[in-house]
C-alpha positions in Angstrom: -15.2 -29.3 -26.5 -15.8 -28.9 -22.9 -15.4 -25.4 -20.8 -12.4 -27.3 -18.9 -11.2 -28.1 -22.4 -11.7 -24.7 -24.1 -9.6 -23.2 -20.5 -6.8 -25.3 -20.8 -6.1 -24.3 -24.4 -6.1 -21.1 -23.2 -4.2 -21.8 -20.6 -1.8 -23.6 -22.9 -1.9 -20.2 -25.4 -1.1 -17.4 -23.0 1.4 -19.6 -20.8 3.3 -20.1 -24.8 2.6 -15.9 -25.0 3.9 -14.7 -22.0 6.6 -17.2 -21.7 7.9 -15.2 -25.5 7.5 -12.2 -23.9 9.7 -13.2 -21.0 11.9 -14.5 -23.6 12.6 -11.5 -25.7 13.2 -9.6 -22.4 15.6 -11.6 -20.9 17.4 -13.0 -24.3 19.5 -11.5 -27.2 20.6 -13.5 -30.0 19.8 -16.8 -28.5 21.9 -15.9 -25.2 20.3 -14.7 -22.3 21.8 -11.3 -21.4 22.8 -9.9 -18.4 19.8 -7.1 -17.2 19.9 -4.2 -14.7 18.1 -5.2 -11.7 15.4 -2.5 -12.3 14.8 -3.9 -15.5 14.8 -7.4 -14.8 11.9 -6.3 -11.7 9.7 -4.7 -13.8 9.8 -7.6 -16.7 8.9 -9.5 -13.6 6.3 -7.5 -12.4 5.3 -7.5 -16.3 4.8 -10.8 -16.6 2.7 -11.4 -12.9 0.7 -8.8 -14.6 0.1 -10.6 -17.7 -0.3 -14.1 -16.3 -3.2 -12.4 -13.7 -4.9 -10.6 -16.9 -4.5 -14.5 -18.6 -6.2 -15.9 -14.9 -8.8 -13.7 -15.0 -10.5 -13.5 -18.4 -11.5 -17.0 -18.6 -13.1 -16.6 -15.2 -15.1 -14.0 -16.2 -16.4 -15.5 -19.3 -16.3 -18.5 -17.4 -18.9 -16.5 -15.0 -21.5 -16.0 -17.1 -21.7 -19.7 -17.9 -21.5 -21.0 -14.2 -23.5 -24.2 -14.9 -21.0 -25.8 -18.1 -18.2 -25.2 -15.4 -19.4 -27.9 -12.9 -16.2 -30.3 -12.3 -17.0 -33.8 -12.3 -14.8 -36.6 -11.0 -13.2 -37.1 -14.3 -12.6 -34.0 -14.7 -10.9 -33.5 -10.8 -8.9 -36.6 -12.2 -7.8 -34.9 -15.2 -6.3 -31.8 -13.1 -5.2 -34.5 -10.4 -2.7 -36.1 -13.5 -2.2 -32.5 -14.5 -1.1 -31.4 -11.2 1.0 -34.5 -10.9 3.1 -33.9 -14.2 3.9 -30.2 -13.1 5.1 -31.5 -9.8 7.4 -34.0 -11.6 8.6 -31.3 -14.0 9.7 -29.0 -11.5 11.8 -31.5 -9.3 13.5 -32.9 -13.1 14.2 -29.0 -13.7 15.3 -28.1 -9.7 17.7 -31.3 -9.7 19.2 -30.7 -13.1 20.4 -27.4 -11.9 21.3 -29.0 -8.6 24.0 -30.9 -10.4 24.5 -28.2 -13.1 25.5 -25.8 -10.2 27.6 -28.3 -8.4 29.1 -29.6 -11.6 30.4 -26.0 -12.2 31.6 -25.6 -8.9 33.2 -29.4 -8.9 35.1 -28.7 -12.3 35.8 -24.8 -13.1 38.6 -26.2 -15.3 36.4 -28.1 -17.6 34.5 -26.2 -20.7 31.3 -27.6 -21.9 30.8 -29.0 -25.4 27.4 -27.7 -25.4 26.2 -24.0 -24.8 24.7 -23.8 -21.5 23.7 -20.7 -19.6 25.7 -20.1 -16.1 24.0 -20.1 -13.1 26.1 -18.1 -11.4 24.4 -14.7 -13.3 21.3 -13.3 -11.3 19.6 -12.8 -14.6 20.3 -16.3 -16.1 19.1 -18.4 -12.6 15.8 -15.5 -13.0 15.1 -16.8 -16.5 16.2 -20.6 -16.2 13.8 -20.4 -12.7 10.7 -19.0 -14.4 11.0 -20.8 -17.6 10.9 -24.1 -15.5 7.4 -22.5 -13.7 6.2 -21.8 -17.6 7.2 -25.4 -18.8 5.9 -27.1 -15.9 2.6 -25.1 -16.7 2.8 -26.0 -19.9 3.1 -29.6 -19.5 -0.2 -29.9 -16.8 -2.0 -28.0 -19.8 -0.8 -30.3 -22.5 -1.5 -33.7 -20.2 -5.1 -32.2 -19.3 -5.6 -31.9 -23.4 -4.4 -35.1 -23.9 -6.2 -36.6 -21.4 -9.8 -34.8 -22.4 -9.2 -35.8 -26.2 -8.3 -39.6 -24.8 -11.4 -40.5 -22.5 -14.2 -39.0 -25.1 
């Protein structure tokens, strides 16, 4: 397994970890619930802090091994298709509540069949905004894995 490999698992890992923690702040029995603004800051600030601590210690270790890190073209493509897949989630996610929002707005009469969360709460667009960074990271990890275990 490569370093660029053994990174994006990691990458993969702690993007999964934090994401939970986010989670269990912002959530309550499957619902997300509606947080002070204090509180919702410093989960925030929380999770910047843990996804800098996630950044960094793979670059250190990554530091002492300075020559298996060298990036080749196949491996700027990888990140290239990575980086492509994020972009592509996070337009899909920004549209989707685009026409969730105006939906709402269109027909406040009309009560969905399925449970979905209301944009209209400052907490809920928080957590629906950063899950969509956290799946769209996701995703670029999970396309560079695939793509390292397809062109062995």
């Amino acid at each position: 397994m490569s370093e660029h490999e053994k990174t994006a698992w990691w990458s993969l890992g702690s993007t999964l970890l934090i994401w939970l923690f986010l989670a269990m702040r912002f959530t309550g029995d499957g619902r997300i619930v509606e947080l002070p603004a204090g509180l919702a800051l410093a989960t925030y600030i929380e999770m910047i802090v843990l996804w800098i601590v996630a950044a960094v210690v793979p670059a250190v270790l990554a530091a002492k091994h300075s020559a298996a890190q060298v990036r080749d073209e196949r491996d700027r493509a990888i990140d290239a298709l990575g980086d492509r897949w994020e972009g592509y989630v996070v337009v899909i996610a920004i549209n989707v509540m685009v026409v969730h929002l105006l939906a709402r707005a269109l027909y406040p009469d009309r009560i969905a069949s399925v449970s979905i969360p209301d944009l209209s709460s400052t907490t809920a667009l928080i957590f629906v905004l950063l899950t969509t960074l956290f799946l769209a990271n996701a995703v670029k990890q999970a396309v560079v894995l695939w793509q390292y275990r397809r062109w062995r």
